[in-house]
N, C-alpha and C positions, 0 to 999 in steps of 0.2 A: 827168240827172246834174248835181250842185251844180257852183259853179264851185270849190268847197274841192278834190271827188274828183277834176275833171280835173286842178286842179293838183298833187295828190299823185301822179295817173296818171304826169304828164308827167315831175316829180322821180325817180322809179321806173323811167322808161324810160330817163332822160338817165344815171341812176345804174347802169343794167345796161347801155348801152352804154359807158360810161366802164370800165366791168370786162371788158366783152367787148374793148375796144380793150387796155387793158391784158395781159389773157391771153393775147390772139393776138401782142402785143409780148414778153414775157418765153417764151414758145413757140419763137418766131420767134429769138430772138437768145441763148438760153440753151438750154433743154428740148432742141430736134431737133439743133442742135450735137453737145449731149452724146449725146443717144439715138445719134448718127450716128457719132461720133469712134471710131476702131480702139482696138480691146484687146486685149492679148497676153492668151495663153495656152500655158504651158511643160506639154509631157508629155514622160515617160520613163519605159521597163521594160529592165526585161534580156532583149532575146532582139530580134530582126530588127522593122524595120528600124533602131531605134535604135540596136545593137549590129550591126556587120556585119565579115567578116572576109574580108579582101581582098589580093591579090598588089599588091605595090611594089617599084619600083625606087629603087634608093640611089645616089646619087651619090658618090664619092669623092673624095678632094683631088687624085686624080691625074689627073682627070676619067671615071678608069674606071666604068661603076655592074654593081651586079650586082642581082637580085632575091629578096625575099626575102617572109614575110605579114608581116600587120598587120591589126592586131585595133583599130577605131574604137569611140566612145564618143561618142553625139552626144545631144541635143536637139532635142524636135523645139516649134516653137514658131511658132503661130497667131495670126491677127487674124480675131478674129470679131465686130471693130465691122461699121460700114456704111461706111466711107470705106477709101480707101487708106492703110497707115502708111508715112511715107516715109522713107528714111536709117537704118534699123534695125541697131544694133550690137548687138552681145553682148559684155559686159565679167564676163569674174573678176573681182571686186572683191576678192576675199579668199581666200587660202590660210592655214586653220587645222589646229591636230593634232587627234586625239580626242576632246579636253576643253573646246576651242572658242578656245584662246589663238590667236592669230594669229602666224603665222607670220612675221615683217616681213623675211626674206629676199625677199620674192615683194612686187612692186609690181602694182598691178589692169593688167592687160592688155587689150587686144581678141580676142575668140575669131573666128575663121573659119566663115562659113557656107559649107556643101558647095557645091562647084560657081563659088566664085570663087579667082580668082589666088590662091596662098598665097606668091608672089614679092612681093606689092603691099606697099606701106608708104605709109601705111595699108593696113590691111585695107579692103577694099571694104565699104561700106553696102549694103543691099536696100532695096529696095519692098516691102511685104507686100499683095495685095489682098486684100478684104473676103473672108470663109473661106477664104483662101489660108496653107499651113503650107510652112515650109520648118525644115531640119537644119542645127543650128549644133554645129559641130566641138566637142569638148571635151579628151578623151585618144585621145591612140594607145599601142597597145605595138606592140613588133618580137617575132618570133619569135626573133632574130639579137642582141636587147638585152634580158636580165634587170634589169637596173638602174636603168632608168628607166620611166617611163610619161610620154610627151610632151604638155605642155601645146598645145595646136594654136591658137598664135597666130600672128604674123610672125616673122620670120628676123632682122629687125636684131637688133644687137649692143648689150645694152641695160647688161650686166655684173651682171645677175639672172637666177635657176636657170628656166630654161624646161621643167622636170623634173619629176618626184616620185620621188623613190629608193621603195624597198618601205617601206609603213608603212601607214597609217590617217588618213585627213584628211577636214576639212568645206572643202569649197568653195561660195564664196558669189556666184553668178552671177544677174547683173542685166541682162536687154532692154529696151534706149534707142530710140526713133523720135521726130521731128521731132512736138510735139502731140501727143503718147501719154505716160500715166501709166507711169513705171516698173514690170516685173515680175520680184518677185525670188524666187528659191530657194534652198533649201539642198541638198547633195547629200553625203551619205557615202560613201566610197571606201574599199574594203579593197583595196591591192596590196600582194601578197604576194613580187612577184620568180621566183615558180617557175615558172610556163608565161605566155606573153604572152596569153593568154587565160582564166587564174585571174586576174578583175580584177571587184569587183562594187563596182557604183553604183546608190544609190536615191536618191530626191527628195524631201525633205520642204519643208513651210512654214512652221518655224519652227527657230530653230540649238538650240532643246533637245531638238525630235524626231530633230535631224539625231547631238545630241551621247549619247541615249540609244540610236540606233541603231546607231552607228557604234562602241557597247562590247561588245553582242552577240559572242559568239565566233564567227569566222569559219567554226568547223567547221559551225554553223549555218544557215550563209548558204546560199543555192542560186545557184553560181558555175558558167556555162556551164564545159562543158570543148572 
């Protein structure tokens, strides 16, 4: 071997280590991070257990309560990174009509996941572990209340509608966790007001699939009874 080849050997070796030390550096502190960090994932159908229909008690101002149904509307929403997401809210950002105008009665809320305080203020954050899903509150109706369909955030007294009287509206809901990319949807809503369980909601991923869905006539829809 000339002493030319070993010294191009040697430039060649020094040159593929300097690359191997490089890629196992940007691996190491970018690539498995990302490969590794939680990501949401929002599913929703109309029918069990997203949709579940369940006995409540009412409280009155006189402290008396009586019982009556209620028909939930939830979300159910996934981390199917490799880490834990942590501090996980679920925020309405937006109450729009039909046509997609926004609504500016309604200021973005925090939504309630199933299973914590709905006394609390704030609403409690979660944990999400790696394929772990949990159910974030969205609407309720009462059997006993034609009039509204209840936003399912907290109880403070904010001086904004916590409601939806009967109409047609896009709501636009976005999951937040500490180090996790935003995941947002759109969702169409027909309530009608006539039975608390004539109430249908689909999911779309964009506000013009949400705004061409949500013109379809109702008699169309396939709305649990």
């Amino acid at each position: 071997m000339t002493v030319e080849a070993g010294t191009l050997i040697a430039i060649a070796l020094g040159a593929f280590s300097t690359l191997a030390v490089v890629f196992v550096t940007v691996y190491l502190q970018f690539i498995k991070p990302y490969r590794r960090q939680p990501r949401f994932k929002i599913e929703f159908d109309m029918g069990k257990p997203c949709c579940r229909k369940t006995a409540v008690d009412v409280k009155l101002d006189n402290e008396r309560t009586y019982t009556t149904q209620a028909y939930w509307l939830r979300i159910r929403v996934w981390n199917f990174g490799k880490s834990v997401a942590k501090r996980c809210i679920g925020k309405l950002v937006a109450v729009m009509d039909k046509d997609g105008n926004l609504i500016d009665q309604y200021d973005p809320v925090t939504l309630k996941w199933v299973g914590t305080d709905e006394n609390a203020v704030p609403l409690w954050p979660i944990d999400l572990n790696p394929e772990e899903y949990e159910y974030l509150d969205v609407l309720s109706t009462r059997y006993d209340v034609k009039s509204h369909a209840y936003i399912m955030t907290d109880r403070m007294r904010r001086g904004i509608p916590k409601s939806l009287p009967p109409g047609s509206y896009i709501l636009h809901i976005t999951i937040y966790g500490d180090g996790v990319s935003p995941e947002s949807k759109y969702f169409s809503v027909h309530w009608l007001g006539q039975s608390f369980t004539f109430i249908l909601m689909a999911m779309h991923d964009t506000l013009e699939q949400a705004k061409a869905y949500v013109r379809e006539p109702i008699d169309q829809a396939k709305i649990p009874t």
